[in-house]
C-alpha positions in Angstrom: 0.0 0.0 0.0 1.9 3.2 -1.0 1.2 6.7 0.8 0.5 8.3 -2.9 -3.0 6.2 -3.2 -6.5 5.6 -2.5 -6.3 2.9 -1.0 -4.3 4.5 2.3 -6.3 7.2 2.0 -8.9 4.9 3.0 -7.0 2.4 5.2 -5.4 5.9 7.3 -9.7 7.2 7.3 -10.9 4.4 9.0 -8.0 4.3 11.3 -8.0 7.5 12.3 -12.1 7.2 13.2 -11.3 3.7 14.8 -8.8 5.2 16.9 -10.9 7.9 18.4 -14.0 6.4 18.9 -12.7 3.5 21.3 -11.2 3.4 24.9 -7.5 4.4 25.3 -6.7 0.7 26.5 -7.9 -0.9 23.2 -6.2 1.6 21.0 -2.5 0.0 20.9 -4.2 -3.6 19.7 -5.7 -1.2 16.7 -2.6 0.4 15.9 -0.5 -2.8 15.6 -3.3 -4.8 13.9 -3.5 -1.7 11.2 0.9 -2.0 11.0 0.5 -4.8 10.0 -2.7 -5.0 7.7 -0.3 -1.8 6.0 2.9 -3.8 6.0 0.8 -7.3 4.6 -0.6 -5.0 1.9 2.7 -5.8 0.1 3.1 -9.3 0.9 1.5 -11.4 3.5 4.2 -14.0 4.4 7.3 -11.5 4.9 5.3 -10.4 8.2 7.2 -13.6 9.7 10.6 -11.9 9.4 9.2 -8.1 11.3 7.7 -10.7 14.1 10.8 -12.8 14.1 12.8 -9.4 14.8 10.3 -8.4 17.1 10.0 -11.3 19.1 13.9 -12.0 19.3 14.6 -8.6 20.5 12.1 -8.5 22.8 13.2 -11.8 24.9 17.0 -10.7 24.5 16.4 -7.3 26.0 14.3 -8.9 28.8 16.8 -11.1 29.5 19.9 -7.8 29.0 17.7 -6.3 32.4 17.8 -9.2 34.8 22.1 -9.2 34.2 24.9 -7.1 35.1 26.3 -5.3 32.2 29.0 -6.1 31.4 27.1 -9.5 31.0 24.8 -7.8 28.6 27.2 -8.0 26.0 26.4 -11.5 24.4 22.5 -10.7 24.0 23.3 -7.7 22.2 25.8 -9.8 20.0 22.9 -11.9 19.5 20.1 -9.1 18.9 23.2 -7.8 15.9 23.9 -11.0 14.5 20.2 -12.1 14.5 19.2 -9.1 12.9 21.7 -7.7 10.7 22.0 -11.7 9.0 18.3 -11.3 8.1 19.4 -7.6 6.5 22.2 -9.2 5.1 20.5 -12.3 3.3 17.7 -10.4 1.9 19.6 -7.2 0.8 23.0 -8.1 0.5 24.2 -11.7 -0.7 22.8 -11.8 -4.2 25.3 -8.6 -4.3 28.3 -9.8 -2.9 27.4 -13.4 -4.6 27.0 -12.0 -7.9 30.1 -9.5 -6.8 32.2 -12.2 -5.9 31.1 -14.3 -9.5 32.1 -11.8 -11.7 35.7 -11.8 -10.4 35.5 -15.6 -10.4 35.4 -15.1 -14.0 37.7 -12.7 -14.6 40.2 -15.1 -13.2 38.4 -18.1 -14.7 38.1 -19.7 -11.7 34.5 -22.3 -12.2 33.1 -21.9 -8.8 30.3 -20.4 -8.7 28.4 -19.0 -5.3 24.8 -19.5 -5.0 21.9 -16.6 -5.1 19.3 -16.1 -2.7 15.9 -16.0 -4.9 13.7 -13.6 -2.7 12.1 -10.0 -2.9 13.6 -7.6 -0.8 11.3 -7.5 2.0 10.0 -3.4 2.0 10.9 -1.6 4.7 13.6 -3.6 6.1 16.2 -1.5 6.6 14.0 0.9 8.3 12.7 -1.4 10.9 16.3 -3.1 11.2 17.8 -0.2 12.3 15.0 1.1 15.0 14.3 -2.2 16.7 18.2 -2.7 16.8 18.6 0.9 18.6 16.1 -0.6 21.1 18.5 -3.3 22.0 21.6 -0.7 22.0 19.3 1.5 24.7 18.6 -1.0 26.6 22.4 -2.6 26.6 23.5 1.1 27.5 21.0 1.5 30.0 19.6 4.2 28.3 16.2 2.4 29.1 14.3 -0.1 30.8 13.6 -3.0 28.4 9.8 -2.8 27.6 7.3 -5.6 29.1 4.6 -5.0 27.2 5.0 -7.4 23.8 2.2 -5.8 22.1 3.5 -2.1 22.5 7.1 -3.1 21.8 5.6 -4.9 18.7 4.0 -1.6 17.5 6.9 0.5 18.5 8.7 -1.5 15.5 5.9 -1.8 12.8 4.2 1.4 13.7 2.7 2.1 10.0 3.2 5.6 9.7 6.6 5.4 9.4 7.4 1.5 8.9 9.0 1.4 5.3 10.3 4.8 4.6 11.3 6.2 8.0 12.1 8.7 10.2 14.0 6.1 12.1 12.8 6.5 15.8 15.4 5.8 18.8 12.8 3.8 21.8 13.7 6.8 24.3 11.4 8.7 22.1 8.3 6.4 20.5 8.1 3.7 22.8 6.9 6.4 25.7 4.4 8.2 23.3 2.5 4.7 22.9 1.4 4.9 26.3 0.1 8.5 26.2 -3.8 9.3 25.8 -4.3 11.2 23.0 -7.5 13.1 23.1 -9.2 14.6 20.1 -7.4 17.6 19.1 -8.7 19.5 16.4 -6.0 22.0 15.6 -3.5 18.8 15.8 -5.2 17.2 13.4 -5.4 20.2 10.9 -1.9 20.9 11.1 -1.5 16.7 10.4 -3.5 16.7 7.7 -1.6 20.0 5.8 1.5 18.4 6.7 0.2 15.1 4.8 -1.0 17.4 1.9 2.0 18.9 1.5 4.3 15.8 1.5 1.8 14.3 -1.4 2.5 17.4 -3.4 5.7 17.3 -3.0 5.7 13.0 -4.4 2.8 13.6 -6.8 2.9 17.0 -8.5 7.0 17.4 -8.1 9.4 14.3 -7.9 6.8 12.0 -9.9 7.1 14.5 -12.6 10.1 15.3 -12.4 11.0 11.9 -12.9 9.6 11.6 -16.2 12.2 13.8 -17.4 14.6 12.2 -15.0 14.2 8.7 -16.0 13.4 9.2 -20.1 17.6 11.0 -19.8 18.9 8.7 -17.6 17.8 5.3 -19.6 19.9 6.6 -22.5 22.6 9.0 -21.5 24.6 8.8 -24.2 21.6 9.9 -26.9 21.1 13.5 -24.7 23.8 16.2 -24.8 24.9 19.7 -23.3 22.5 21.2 -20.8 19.9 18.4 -21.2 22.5 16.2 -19.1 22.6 19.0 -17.0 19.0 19.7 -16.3 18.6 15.7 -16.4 20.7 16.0 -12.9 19.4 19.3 -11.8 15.9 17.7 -11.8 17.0 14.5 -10.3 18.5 16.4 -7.3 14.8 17.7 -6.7 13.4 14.3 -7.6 15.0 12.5 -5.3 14.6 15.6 -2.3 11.1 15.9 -2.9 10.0 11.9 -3.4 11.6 11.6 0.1 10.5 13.7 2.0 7.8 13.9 0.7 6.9 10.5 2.2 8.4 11.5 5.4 6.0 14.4 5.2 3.3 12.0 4.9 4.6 10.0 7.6 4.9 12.7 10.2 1.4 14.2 9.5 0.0 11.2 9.5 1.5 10.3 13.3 0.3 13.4 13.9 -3.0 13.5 13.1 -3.3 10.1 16.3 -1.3 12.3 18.6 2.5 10.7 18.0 5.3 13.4 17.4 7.5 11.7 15.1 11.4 13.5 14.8 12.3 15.6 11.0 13.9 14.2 8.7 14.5 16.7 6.2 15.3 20.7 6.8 15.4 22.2 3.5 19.2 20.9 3.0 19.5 22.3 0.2 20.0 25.6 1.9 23.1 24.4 3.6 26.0 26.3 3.8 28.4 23.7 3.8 28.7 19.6 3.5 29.0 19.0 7.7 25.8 21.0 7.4 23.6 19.5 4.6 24.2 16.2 6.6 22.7 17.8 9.7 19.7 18.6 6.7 19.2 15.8 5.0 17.5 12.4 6.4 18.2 13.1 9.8 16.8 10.3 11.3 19.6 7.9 9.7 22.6 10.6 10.0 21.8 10.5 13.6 21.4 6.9 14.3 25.3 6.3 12.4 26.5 9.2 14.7 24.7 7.7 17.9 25.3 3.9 17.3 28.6 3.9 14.7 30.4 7.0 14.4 30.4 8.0 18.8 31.5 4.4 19.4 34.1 4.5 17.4 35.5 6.9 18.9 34.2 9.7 16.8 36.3 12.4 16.6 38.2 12.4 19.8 40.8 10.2 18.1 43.7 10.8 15.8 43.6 12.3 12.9 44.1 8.7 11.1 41.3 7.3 13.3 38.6 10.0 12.9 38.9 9.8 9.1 38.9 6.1 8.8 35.5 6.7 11.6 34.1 9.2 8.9 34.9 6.7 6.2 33.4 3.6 7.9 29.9 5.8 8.8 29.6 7.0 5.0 30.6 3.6 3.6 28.2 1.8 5.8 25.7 4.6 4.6 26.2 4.2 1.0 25.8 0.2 1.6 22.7 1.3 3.5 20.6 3.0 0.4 21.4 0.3 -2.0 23.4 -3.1 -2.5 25.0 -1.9 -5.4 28.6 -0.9 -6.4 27.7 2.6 -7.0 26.1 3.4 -3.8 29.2 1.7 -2.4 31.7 4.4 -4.3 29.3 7.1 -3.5 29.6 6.2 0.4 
């Protein structure tokens, strides 16, 4: 079910009227049921792997707050490799397979490594990366592992923002899904304009845009001279306005049921320089490399040597991130 169609527009009406006509109590049980109607929309069985990531952490992180710290460490190690493997397999190993192939044959070596014939389950790296920062919290202490399966489970499928983001840290969501959010009519009307605004900003901008876009990229070498240029002038817009334009939607619509969710974007394109345009641009997953990759490495209280390979490590990990492919891999 995308954002840009009737058929949310429906699903998010009925929600929203659900949600405010019945007691507080009941309200979490809609919410997760809806996440994952939303998520199913797409394809019914991959629903196993968000439970199976749901489920694991939540026992592991039960179990991190009955031990000592420094004992926490192996149930974290098992939260990583549990969920990182699943990123891995379904993102990744058709890409270094293939990767690894191609080189075979350069050298003529006959092995040949297997490929993993599976869709990439939507949304994936979205709700890798905010049910894994539960586990970090609660390894750091930063919180108290959460009891309550069924809002933990909609803490990592909330639908609102379950396959393109903002990426939510559990210091922030998890307490909102406890909160009693009464009928607020200015809060809605500011949701809604925020949801307007983010489906101009897919439909009317980046979708068109991208008819230009994609009609000069197919076939680069037929266009020439400031076509090429405009080409990439328009993509830059494309892929600003496609983006955040969903995140738009995704805000407003947590909005509208009372749930502040964090900004993602902050017109970057109005940055001054590059440390600032990543402080502008899809803050949600800038932040969560600083907080959970770039500070533990050491950041930049390091040597000189250190902090650049750090910088190079979060960007590289980033450009892996947005795509298995070589060229997001040079771009990171």
């Amino acid at each position: 079910m995308l954002f840009n169609s009737y058929q949310f527009l429906i699903f998010f009406a009925a929600v929203v009227i659900l949600y405010f006509s019945m007691a507080h109590r009941f309200r979490w049980m809609l919410l997760l049921g809806a996440s994952y109607y939303f998520y199913m929309c797409w394809r019914v069985d991959y629903a196993i792997l968000i439970i199976a990531s749901t489920l694991v952490d939540y026992f592991l992180c039960l179990r991190m707050g009955q031990v000592e710290k420094k004992q926490r460490k192996q149930y974290l190690v098992l939260s990583l490799v549990f969920n990182l493997g699943l990123l891995f397999m379904f993102k990744y190993f058709n890409f270094f397979s293939g990767s690894l192939n191609a080189l075979f044959d350069q050298f003529n070596i006959m092995s040949r490594l297997p490929l993993f014939d599976a869709l990439l389950p939507i949304g994936i790296s979205f709700y890798t990366f905010q049910t894994l920062s539960y586990s970090i919290d609660v390894y750091r202490g930063s919180r108290k592992p959460e009891r309550h399966l069924g809002v933990f489970a909609l803490y990592v499928s909330f639908f609102p923002q379950l396959v393109a983001g903002p990426i939510e840290r559990s210091t922030r969501l998890l307490p909102q899904l406890f909160r009693q959010n009464d009928f607020d009519a200015e809060r809605v009307r500011d949701g809604l304009k925020l949801i307007l605004w983010g489906m101009f900003k897919k439909v009317v901008i980046a979708d068109r845009l991208a008819l230009v876009v994609d009609q000069v990229y197919s076939d680069p070498t037929y266009y020439h001279g400031n076509l090429l240029i405009i080409a990439t002038i328009f993509f830059a817009y494309q892929i600003y306005c496609d983006f955040s334009g969903y995140s738009d939607i995704a805000i407003g619509s947590a909005k509208v049921l009372g749930y502040d969710l964090m900004d993602n974007f902050r017109r970057p394109y109005f940055a001054q320089s590059i440390p600032e345009f990543w402080k502008r641009w899809h803050i949600s997953l800038s932040t969560w490399f600083r907080d959970y990759v770039y500070i533990p490495l050491g950041g930049n209280r390091v040597s000189r040597r250190r902090w650049l390979i750090n910088i190079g490590a979060v960007f590289l990990l980033s450009g892996l991130w947005h795509g298995a492919n070589w060229t997001f891999v040079i771009w990171g």
